[in-house]
N, C-alpha and C positions, 0 to 999 in steps of 0.2 A: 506299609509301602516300602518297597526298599529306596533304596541311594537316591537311585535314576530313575524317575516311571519314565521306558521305555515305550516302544510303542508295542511289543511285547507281552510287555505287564499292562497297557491301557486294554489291549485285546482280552485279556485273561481276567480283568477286573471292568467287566463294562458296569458295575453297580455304585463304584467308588464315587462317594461323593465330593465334589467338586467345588470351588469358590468362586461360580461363574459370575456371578449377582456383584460379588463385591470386586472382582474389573471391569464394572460397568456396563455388561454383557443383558440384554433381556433374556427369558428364561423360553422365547420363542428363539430368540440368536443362538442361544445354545443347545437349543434342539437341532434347528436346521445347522449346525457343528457337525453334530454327531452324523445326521444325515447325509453329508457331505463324503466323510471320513468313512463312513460305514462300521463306528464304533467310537466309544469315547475319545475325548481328544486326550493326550498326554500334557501336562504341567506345562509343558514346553509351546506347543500348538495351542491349549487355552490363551497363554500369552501373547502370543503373535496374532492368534485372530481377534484379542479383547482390543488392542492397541491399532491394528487396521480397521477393523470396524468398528472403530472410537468415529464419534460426530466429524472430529477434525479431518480425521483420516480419508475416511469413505465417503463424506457427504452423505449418508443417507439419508437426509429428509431434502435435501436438496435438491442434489442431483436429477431429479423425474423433469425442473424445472428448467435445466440448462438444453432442453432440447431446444426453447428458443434462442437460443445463440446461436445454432445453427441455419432453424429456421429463416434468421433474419439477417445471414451473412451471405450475401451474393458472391459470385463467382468472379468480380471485379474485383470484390472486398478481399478474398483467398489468394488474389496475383498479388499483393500486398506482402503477404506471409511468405517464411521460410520454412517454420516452424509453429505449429496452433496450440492450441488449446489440447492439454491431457500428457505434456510433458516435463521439466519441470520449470521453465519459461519460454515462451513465446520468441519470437525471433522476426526481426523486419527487415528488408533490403532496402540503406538506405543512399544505395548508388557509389560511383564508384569502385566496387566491389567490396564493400564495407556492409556488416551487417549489424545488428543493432540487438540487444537482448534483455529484456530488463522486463519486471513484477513487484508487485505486492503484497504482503504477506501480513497477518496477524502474528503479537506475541499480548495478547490481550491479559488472560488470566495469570499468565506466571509474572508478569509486569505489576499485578496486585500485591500477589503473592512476597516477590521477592524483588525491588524496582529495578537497583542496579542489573543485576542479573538476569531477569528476564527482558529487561530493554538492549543487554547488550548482548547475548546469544541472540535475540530477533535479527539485530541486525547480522552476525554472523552468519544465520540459516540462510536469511534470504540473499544474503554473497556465496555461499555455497550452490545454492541453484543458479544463481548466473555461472558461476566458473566451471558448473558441471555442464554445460552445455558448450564452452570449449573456448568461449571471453574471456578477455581480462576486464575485470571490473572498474567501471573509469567513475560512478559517481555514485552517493545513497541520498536519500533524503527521507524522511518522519515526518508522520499525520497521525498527530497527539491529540487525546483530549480528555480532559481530568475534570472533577466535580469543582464545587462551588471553591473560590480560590481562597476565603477567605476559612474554609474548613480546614482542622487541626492533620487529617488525615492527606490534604491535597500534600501540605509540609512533608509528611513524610513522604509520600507515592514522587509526587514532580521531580524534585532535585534529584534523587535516586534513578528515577530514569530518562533525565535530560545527563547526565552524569553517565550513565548506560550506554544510549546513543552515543554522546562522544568520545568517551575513554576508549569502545569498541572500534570504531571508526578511523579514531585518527590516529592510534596504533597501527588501523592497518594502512593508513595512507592515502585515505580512500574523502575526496571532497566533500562532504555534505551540503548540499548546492537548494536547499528547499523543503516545503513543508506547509504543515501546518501547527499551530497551538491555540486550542478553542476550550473551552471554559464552558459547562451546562452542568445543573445540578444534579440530572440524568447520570450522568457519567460519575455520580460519587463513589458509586462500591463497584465499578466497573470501567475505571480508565480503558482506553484505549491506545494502544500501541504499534499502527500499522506501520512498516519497515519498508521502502522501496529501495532497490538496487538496479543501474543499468551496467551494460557491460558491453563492450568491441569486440568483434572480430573480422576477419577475411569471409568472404563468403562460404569459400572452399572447408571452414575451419571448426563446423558445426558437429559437435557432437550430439549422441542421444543413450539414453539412459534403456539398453535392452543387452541381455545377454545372450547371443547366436555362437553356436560356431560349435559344436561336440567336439571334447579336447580343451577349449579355451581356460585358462588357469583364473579361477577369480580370488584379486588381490585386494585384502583391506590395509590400506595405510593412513599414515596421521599419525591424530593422540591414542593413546592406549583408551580402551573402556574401562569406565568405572562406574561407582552406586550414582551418582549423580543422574537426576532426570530422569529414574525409571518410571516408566507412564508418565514422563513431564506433560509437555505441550498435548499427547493424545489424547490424557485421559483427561487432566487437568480443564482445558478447555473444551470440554466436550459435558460439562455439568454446570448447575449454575449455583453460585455463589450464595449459598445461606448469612443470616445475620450474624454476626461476630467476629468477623474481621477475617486478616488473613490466616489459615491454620495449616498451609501445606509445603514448608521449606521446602522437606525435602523433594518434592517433584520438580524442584526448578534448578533446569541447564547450568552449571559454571563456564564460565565461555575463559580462552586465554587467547588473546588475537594475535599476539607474536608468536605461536603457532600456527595461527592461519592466516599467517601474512607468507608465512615461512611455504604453507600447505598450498595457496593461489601459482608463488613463482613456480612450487615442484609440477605443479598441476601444466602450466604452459610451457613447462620443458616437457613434459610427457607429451604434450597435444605435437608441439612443434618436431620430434623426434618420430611420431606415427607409432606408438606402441601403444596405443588405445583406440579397443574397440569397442569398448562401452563403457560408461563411466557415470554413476550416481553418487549423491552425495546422502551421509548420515545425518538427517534432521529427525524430523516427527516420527516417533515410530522403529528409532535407529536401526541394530541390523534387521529387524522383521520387516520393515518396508523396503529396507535397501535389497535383500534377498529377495523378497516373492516381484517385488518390483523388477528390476533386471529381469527374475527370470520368465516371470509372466510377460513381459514384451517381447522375450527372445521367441525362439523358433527351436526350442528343447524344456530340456529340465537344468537342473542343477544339486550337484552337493557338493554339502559346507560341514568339514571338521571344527565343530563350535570350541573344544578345547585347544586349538592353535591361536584364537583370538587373544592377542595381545592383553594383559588386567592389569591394571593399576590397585584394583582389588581382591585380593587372591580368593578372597572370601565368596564370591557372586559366585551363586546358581545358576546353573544353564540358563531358567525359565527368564533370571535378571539381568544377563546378558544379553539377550534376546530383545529387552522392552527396553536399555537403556540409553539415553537420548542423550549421552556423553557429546562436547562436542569436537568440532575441527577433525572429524571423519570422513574420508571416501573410500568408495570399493570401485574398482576397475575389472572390465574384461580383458583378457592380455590372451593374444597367441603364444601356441609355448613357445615360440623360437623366438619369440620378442622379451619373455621374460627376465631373462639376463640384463637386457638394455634399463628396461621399465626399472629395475632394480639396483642398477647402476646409479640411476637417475634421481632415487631417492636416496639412495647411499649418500650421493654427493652433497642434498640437501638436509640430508641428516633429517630426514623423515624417517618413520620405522614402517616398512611395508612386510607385509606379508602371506602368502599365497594358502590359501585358508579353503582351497575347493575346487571344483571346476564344473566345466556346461557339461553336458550330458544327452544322449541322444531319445532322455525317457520322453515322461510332460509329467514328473514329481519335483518338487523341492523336496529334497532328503536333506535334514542334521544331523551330525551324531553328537557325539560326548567319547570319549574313553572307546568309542567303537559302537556303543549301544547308540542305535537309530530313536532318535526322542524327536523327530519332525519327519512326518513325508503325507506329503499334501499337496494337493494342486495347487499352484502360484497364483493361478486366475481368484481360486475362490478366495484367496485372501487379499491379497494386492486391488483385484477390479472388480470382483462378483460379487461385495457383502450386500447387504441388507437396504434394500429400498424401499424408500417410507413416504403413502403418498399421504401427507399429512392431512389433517381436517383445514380449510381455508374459512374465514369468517369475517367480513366486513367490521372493524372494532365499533362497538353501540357507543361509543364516546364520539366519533369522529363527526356526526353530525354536529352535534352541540358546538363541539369546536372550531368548527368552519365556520358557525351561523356566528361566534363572535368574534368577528369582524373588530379592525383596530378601528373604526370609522367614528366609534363613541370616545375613542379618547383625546386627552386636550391637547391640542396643537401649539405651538408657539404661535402668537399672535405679533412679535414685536423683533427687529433685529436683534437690541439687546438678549433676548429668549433663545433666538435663533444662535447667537453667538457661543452663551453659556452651553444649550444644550449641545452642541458641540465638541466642544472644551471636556465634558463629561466624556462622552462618548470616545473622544480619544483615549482619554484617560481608564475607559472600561476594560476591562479582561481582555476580552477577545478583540479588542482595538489598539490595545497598549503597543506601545513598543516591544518586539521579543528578543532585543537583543541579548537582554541576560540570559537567555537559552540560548539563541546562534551563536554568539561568543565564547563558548563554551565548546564551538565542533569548527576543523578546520575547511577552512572553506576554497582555498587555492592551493591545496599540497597538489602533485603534480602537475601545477602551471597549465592547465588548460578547462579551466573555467573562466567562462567568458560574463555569467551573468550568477549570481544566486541572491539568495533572502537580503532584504526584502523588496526585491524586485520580485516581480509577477511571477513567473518561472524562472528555475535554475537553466542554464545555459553550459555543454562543455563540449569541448572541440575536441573531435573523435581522432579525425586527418592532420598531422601537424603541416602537412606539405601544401595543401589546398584547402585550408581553413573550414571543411565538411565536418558540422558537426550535429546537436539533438538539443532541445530545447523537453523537461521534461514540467510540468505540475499534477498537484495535487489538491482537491476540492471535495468538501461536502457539507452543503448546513444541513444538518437534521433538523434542526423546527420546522424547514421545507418540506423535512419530510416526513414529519409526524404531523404536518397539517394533509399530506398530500404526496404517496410515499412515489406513486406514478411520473408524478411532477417533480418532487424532491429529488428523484433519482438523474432527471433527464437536467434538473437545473445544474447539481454536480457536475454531470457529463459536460452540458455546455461551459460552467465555470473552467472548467480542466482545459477545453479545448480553445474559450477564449484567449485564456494565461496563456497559453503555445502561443497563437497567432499572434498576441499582443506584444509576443519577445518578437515576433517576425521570422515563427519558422511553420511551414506547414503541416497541420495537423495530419497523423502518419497512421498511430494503432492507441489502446488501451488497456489496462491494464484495471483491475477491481480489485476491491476489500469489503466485501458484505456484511458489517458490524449488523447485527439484530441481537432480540431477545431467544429467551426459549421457542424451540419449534414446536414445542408439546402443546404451546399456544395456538391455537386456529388464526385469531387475530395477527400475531408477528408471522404465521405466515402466509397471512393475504397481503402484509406489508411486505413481506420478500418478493414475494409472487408478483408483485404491482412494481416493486423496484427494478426486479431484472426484467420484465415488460417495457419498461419504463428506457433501461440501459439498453435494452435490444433494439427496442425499433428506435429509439434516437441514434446509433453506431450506425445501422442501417440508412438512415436519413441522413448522415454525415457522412458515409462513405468511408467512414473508420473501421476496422476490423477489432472483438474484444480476441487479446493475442492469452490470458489468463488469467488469474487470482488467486484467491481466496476468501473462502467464506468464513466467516468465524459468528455464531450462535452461542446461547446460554449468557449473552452478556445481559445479567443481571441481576438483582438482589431478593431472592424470596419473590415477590410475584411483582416485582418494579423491573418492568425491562429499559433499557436506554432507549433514547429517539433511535429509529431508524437511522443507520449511517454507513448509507453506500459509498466509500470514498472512491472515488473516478482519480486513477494516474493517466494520465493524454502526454503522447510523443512526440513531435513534430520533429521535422529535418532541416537543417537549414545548410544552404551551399556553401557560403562563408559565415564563422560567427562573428567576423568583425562587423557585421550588417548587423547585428542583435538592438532590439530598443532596453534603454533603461525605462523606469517608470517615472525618473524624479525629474525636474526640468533644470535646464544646465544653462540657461543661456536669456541674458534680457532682448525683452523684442520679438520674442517667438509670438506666434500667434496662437492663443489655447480653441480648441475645437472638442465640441461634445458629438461621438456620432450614436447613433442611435434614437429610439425614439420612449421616452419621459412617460410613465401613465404613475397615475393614483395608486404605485401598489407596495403597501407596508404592512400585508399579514408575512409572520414571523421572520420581520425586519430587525437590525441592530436595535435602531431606534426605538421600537415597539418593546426590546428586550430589556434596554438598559433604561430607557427614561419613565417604562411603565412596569414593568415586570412581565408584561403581556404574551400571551402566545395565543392565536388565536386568527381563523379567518382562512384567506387561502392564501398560496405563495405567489410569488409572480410568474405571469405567465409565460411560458417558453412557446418561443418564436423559431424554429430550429435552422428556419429559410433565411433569417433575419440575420442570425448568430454565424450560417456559412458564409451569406454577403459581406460581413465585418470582416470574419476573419479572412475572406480572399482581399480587402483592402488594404487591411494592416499586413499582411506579408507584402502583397506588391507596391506597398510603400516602403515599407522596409528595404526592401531589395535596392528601390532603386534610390535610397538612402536620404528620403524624406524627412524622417522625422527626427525630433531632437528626442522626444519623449512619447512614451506608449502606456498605458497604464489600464486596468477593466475596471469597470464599478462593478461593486459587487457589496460588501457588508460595508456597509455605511452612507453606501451612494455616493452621487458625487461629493458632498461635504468634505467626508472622510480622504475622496479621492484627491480631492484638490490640498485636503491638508499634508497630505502625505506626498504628492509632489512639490510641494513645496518644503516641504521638511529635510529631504531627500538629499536633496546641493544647495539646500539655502537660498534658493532663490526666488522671489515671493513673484505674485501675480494678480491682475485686476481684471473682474469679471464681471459679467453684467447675468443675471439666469433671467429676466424680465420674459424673456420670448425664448424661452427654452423647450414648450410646446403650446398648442393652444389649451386654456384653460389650467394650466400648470400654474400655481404660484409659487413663491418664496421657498416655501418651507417643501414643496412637493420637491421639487425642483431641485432640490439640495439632499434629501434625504430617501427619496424612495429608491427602490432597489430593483427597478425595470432590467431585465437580464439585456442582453444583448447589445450592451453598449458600451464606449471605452471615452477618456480622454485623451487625447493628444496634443504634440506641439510641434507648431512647423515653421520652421523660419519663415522670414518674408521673402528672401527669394523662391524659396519652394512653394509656396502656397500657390500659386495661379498651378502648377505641375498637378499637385494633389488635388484641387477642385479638380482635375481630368478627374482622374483616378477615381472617384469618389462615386461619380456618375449618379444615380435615384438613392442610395444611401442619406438618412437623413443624415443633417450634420449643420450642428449649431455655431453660429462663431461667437464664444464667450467674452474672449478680450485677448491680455497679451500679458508677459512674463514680466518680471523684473520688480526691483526694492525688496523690502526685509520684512514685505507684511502680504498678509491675503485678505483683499480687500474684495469685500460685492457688495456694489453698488446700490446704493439706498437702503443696505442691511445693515452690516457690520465691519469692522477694521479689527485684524488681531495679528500680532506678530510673530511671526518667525519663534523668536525666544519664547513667547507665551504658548504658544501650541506647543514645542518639544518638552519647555517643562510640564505638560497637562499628560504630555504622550510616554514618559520617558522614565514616568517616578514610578507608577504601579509596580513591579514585578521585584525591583530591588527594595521597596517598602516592604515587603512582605519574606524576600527571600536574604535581601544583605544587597550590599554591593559586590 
């Protein structure tokens, strides 16, 4: 072969064998290659197609699936939107003339791999897709979840990328306002990593990722490319994890975020100057998606002088420049008479830009090299046309068994004492502890307009500094929910997400996904996808929320152990002012505590059931989605009209957990009575079960006769009222302030240091 297999030499040599199998490619993929091409692919196009028709890239076993999102997205739900689904975030109007942009994103596999460093390029990617759409990014937040905590391997993976998220983050300035950190055995050789970013803009101020225009100059600027991340995130997560640990450095991103702190300002003097006409960012897949991307939305072709590209490597091969997922990159379209300015404008920020190509009036992406043509290919077929896969679907043969065990055989507390302890434990569990040794660790009010975050319900941050307009964002998902019931699981997510909104008192707006499954080669994981996004679709639809994007991220798993299902739900809400925001903790004695909602018997794959049995088993609770809108229209139009002292959902631990946790909150303790919290409800139901659709709150005593209006057929219990240094229920137990934070407070730093 010589130097360069051209496309030349690919024509002249259709026999030459190829390494198609080992970029991950099926040996049907690379037939339909060739059929495409109408001749072998050259070194260069193998790479480009193995890396966009990588799992991550393409979705193809997915994708046949997302037509119900369409399906089940009304034309009410689309007036909502700026910007949908199939860009690189979603985009909401949320009045004013402010628009709103923000996603979810996996960095699952390379967060194995490499902790730091795949935890903190996640979060860089998923700030580059907000800013490529034309925001400045005002907040992130992480939905973490690592294997059993007390495993030698959690040591290594957790700190590394709790350490990731933050270093990345508050280098670039950017608040981390919320989250998750969950704890299942599941997740041992397959943490998860999902990364969310929101971002501001003017309405006017929306960019989109397409190259138009014959003539237009396309400019790559930023960091130089280097060996770093070739086939990272594409191919990486796009296979699943054999026994023996981690074996793939080198596929994982280097991130340096005072370059892409540097890279956001250049980015919004470009926007605000008008020398951008289309504008992607280099993540998955780096220049092979950013080229066939751009040029496949435009309305031409494109060519790209690949040896003008910037190296940090002098040594890379065309084919390894092409796949390298280097980060703190973007490529712009620029008019030529804007060129000057656009270049100006990095000059001054001491970015290194440079014009590496231009639109073209064909419909090929052409590359070359030294002059030889080593790419030209249609855009479509690599960017949006690979390979779609309509998988086998199988009801999993375990899931009966699991349902029919039911937590109903196991022992209950019989005694306050019982009630109290098992408490005390439960705070002190994993998934109940206190996470401040991880929030502390990411800053939480650099640019002064976070109104609310962890561990308050949802993060909170004021968009408008003039009129207090801001977005209220969370994030939600138990997978025991939904590896009892993945239909159910998915729709409890959604409703968790959209309670947290309305519980801070903003209304629920759009959403945003992270579809954590096993292998798709599975039938069973994917009737559990199948049932999930069913599950997300008609509850968005029955909420009147629009899903605005995601991602999917597959193969999470170890040889034939997949993880729970876990569809994480990101829910947006708007709120007119955020000085109206509820906290969750109770600030004030004499408030009156109020349970709304209504209490049933339901504790399959409960805290409780997790921590005091080891249990999973039965069904989840049942989603009420008529139930879940009435809450949430109460708690905003109480909020609004500045009712309450406190707001708080039950969710993993029930009210117990919720009462201890406002109460831990501002110290201020509280006296309850659950006796008549529903009919046939006792003690221990009452306290621990995990009925969706319900919240605590606390309203002063002059508010209260206002909020009985407000409240109208809504159940709603009156527990008791605020005040002293203990949490007392009545004919139960007595425990203090001090005793609950030291139960709540030791885990994490026991294990990890102070």
């Amino acid at each position: 072969m010589p130097s360069i297999d051209s496309v030349g030499h690919a024509a002249a040599t259709p026999d030459l064998e190829q390494p198609w199998a080992e970029l991950g490619l099926k040996d049907d993929e690379y037939a339909n290659i060739r059929e495409i091409i109408g001749r072998r692919p050259t070194i260069a196009e193998l790479a480009m197609y193995s890396v966009m028709w990588s799992e991550h890239c393409s979705y193809k076993s997915s994708k046949v699936h997302f037509t119900l999102w369409g399906e089940n997205t009304t034309d009410e739900m689309r007036e909502k939107l700026l910007v949908g689904i199939g860009e690189n975030a979603g985009v909401v109007d949320i009045g004013d003339g402010w628009a709103v942009t923000f996603k979810v994103e996996s960095h699952n596999h390379p967060s194995y791999v490499e902790p730091y460093q795949g935890a903190a390029t996640g979060v860089g990617g998923i700030v580059r897709d907000i800013m490529s759409m034309g925001a400045r990014p005002i907040a992130v937040m992480d939905s973490l979840r690592f294997g059993n905590l007390s495993h030698p391997d959690t040591e290594r993976v957790l700190p590394g990328v709790v350490a990731g998220v933050g270093g990345y983050g508050n280098c670039l300035g950017l608040p981390n306002i919320g989250g998750e950190v969950v704890f299942d055995d599941c997740y041992q050789g397959n943490p998860l990593v999902n990364a969310l970013c929101v971002g501001a803009m003017r309405t006017e101020d929306i960019h989109l990722a397409k190259a138009s225009g014959a003539g237009n100059k396309v400019i790559l600027f930023g960091a130089k490319t280097g060996g770093d991340g070739i086939g990272g995130v594409s191919v990486l997560a796009s296979e699943t994890f054999e026994e023996g640990g981690p074996t793939k450095r080198p596929a994982v991103q280097v991130g340096d975020p005072f370059a892409e702190k540097v890279l956001i300002e250049c980015c919004l003097d470009l926007y605000k100057a008008g020398v951008v006409a289309g504008i992607q960012d280099l993540g998955g897949a780096g220049l092979s998606c950013a080229t066939s991307e751009l040029a496949s939305n435009g309305d031409g072709g494109m060519r790209v002088e690949l040896d003008l590209v910037p190296l940090r490597d002098a040594s890379l091969e065309p084919h390894e420049i092409l796949m390298s997922e280097s980060q703190e990159r973007m490529m712009a379209i620029v008019e030529p008479d804007k060129v000057d300015a656009f270049l100006a404008i990095t000059d001054r920020w001491d970015v290194e830009a440079t014009v590496i190509g231009e639109v073209t009036d064909g419909d090929h992406l052409v590359i070359t090299w030294h002059g030889d043509v080593i790419v030209d290919v249609p855009p479509r077929s690599v960017a949006h046309e690979g390979p779609t896969y309509h998988r086998p679907l199988e009801r999993p043969g375990y899931l009966d068994e699991l349902q029919a065990n039911g937590p109903e055989s196991l022992t209950r507390p019989e005694s306050g004492e019982e009630l109290r302890t098992q408490l005390l434990s439960m705070l002190g569990s994993p998934n109940l502890c206190d996470k401040s040794w991880v929030t502390n660790q990411y800053d939480r009010y650099v640019m002064g307009n976070t109104a609310l975050a962890q561990p308050d319900d949802a993060g909170v941050v004021r968009v408008d500094e003039s009129t207090g307009r801001g977005v209220a964002v969370a994030t939600d998902c138990n997978g025991r929910f939904a590896q009892l019931d993945p239909y159910a699981g998915a729709q409890l997510a959604l409703a968790e997400a959209y309670r947290n909104v309305a519980t801070a008192g903003a209304e629920p707006l759009a959403v945003t996904d992270c579809l954590n499954f096993g292998s798709p080669e599975d039938p069973g994981v994917m009737w559990q996808f199948r049932e999930a996004i069913r599950g997300i679709a008609e509850g968005c639809k029955f909420l009147g929320i629009p899903v605005t994007g995601g991602n999917v991220s597959f193969y999470n798993q170890t040889g034939d152990v997949a993880i729970h299902p876990t569809p994480v739900i990101g829910v947006l809400g708007v709120m007119e002012d955020v000085a109206r925001r509820n906290g969750s903790g109770f600030r004030t004695e004499g408030a009156h505590v109020y349970l709304l909602g209504t209490t049933r018997d339901e504790l399959g794959g409960s805290e409780w059931a997790h921590v005091i049995h080891k249990h999973l088993g039965g069904r989840p609770p049942a989603v009420d989605l008529a139930a879940e809108q009435k809450l949430g229209q109460v708690l905003v139009a109480a909020a609004q009209e500045g009712l309450l002292e406190a707001a708080h959902d039950l969710s993993d631990g029930g009210l117990a957990v919720a009462l201890a946790e406002a109460v831990m909150r501002h110290g201020v303790g509280a006296r309850v009575d659950v006796a008549d919290v529903g009919e046939g409800v006792d003690a221990f139901t009452a306290l621990f079960s995990e009925s969706a659709a319900r919240a605590l709150v606390a309203v002063s005593a002059e508010h209260a006769g206002r909020f009985g209006q407000i409240i109208g057929d809504l159940p709603c219990v009156h527990l008791g009222t605020t005040g002293g240094r203990d949490l007392v229920v009545d004919d139960q137990f007595t425990v203090s302030i001090a005793e609950l934070r030291a139960a709540h407070e030791a885990t994490l730093p026991a294990v990890f240091g102070e």
